[in-house]
N, C-alpha and C positions, 0 to 999 in steps of 0.2 A: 181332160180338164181344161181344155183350149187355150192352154200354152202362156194361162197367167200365176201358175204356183211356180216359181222360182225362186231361188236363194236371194240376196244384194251381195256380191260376194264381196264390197270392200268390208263388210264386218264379220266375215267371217274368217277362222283362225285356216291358217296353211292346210294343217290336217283334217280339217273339218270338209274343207273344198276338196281334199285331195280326196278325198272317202265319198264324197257327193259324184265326184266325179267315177271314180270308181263304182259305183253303183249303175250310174249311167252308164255306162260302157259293156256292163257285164250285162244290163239288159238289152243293152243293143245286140249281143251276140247272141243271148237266148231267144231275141224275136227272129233271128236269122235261120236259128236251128231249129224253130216253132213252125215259123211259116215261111221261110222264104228269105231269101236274100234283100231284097227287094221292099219288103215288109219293113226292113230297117231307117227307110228312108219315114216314115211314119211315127218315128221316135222323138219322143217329146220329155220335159224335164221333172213334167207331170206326170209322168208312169213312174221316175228316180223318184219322188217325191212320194208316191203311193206304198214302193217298195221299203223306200226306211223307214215310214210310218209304221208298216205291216210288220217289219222285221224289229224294232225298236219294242212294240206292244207286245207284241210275243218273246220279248228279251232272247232273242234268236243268239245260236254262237254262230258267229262267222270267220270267214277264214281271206284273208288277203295275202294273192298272189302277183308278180310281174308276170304281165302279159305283153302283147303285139296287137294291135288295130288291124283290123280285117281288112280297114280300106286302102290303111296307109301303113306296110309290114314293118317301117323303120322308125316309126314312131310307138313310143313305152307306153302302158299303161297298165294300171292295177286294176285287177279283176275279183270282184268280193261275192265270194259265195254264201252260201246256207243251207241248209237240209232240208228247207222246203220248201212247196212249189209257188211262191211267192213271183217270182220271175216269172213264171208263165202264168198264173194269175196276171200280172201286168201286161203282160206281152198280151193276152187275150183281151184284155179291157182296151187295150191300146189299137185294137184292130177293127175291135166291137165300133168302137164309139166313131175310128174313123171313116167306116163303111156309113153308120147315121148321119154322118158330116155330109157323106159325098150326096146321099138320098136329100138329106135338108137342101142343101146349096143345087140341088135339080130343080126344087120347087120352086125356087128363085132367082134363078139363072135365064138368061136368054142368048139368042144367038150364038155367034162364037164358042163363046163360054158354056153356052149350054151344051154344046156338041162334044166340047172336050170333055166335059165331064160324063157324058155318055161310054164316051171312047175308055174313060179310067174304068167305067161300069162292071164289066165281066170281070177285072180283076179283083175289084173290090167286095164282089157276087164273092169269087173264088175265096178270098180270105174268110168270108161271112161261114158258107161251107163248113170250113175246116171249124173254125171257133166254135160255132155250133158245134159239132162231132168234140170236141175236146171239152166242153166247159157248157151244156146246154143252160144251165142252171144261170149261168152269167149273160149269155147273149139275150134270152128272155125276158130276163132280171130288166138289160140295158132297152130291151126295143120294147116292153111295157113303160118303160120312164120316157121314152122316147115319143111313142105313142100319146103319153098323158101331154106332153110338154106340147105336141104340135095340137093336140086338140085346144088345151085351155086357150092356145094363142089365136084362136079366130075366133074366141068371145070377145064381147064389145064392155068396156068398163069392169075390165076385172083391175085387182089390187095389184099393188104390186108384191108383196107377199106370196100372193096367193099363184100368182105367175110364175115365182122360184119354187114352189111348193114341188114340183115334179123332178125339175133335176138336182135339188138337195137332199129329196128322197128317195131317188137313185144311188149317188154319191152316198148315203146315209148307208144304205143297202151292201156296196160295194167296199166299203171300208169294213161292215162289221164279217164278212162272208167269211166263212170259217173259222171265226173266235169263238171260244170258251165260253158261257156262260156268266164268266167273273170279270171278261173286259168287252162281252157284244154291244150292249148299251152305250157303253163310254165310247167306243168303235162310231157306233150308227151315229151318236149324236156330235162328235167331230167333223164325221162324213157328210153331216147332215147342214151345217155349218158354214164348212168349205163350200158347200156347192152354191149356198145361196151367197158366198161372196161372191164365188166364178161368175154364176147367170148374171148379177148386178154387174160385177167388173164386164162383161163380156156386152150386155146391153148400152151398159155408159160410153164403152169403146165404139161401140158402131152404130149410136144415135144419130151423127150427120149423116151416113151411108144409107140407114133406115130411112132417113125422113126424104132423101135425096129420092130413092128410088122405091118409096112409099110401101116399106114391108114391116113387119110388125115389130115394133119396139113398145115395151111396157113402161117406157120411160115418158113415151110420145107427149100425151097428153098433161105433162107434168108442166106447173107454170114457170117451177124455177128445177128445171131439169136438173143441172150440177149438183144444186144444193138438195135437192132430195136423193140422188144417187150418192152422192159423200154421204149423208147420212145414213144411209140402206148398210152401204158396204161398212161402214165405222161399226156400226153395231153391230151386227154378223161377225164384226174382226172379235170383236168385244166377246160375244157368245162361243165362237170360237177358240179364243186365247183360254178362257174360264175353265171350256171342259178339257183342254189341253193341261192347264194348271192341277185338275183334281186324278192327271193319270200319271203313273208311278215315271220316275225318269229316267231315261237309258242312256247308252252310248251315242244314239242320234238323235237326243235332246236337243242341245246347242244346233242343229244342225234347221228340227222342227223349228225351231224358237225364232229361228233367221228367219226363215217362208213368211212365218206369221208375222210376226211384230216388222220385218224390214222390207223384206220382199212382196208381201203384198200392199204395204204402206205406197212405197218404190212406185207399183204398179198404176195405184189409183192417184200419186202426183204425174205419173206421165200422162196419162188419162187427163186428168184437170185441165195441164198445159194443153191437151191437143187441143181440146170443146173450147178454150178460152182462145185460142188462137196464139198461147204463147209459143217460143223458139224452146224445143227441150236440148239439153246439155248432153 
């Protein structure tokens, strides 16, 4: 989810971080024992974020224990389990999407840069492999969204709706995957939500970068780029928040509640300051 669902954490309460964090950590060590040591370094706050949503909606029981950090054995941390494969669900999405990352950024890479990312190639090949073998259902899932998202973007005069329409219906897909019947709907259409803030937040962030080295932004053509991007993402937040508000509340309510209302708020003022040229804090 390219590394803009994160908490704000000054408003969030002690044990609420300390549980964020704990989740975090416990998927760091299932992507290790998934795929690889190595694989860990590909952990982002957006697979912790995927995890207490998924575990939250299914009112999961879970169990916290003191742990040890793999990296660093003398530092504490709390490791939060559950009975179901939620962690590798993420730990798979988390490998899925970043193998498309590496493919995406070849297409638009040169030089140097592009070489290196050749060089990352076979490992990335290697993860794709495995995920595949473990979870075909998910990699398919992700590299048909994938697929739709690079075709739509070398049409000329599409919307910008319609630009998010692939990776929100991905993400729509990937949240509802193995629910119930009584929460998939309410699943997808969160999913579905989320993603069209990410593509907008993620498009808004790299409009100079886009326009600099002339590759595809859905914002391009817009006359007052900010002001239509602040309003893309406002309203997405808004659709978002609403289907969040009609699903039952759990223990990682307060926790959902930060991402949305604060953290992605956060996101798109740091954003604003970049394009404006203000100094951020």
């Amino acid at each position: 989810m390219f590394g803009y669902v994160t908490v704000y954490k000054p408003e969030l309460k002690v044990k609420e971080y300390e549980a964020y964090k704990g989740v975090y950590c416990t998927l760091c060590k299932e992507m290790g024992k998934e795929y690889g040591v190595f694989s860990r370094f590909l952990l982002s706050y957006d697979g912790a974020f995927y995890v207490l949503y998924k575990m939250g909606l299914a009112n999961e029981n879970v169990t916290a224990e003191k742990s040890c950090c793999t990296f660093n054995p003398w530092k504490k941390c709390v490791k939060i389990t559950c009975e179901s494969d939620i962690y590798k669900l993420a730990s798979t999405i988390t490998v899925v999407l970043a193998y498309f990352k590496l493919v995406d950024n070849l297409k638009d890479s040169k030089g140097i840069k592009k070489l290196l990312l050749y060089l990352l190639l076979p490992y990335f090949s290697f993860l794709k492999r495995k995920a595949l073998k473990k979870y075909p259902d998910i990699f398919n899932e992700i590299e048909k969204g994938m697929s739709e998202q690079f075709k739509i973007e070398k049409e000329e005069k599409i919307s910008l709706d319609k630009s998010a329409h692939p990776t929100a219906k991905m993400l729509g897909w990937l949240f509802s995957f193995n629910e119930c019947e009584a929460t998939k709907q309410s699943a997808y259409d969160f999913g579905y939500q989320l993603g069209r803030v990410v593509y907008f937040l993620d498009a808004f962030d790299d409009y100079e970068k886009d326009i600099k080295e002339n590759t595809y932004n859905p914002l391009k053509n817009e006359k007052d780029y900010i002001e239509t991007a602040t309003m893309s993402i406002n309203l997405s937040v808004g659709a978002l928040s609403q289907t969040f508000e009609n699903q039952s509340k759990n223990q990682f309510s307060p926790i959902i509640e930060n991402v949305i209302f604060d953290g992605l708020n956060y996101q798109l003022e740091r954003i604003t300051k970049k394009n404006r040229g203000e100094n951020n804090e």
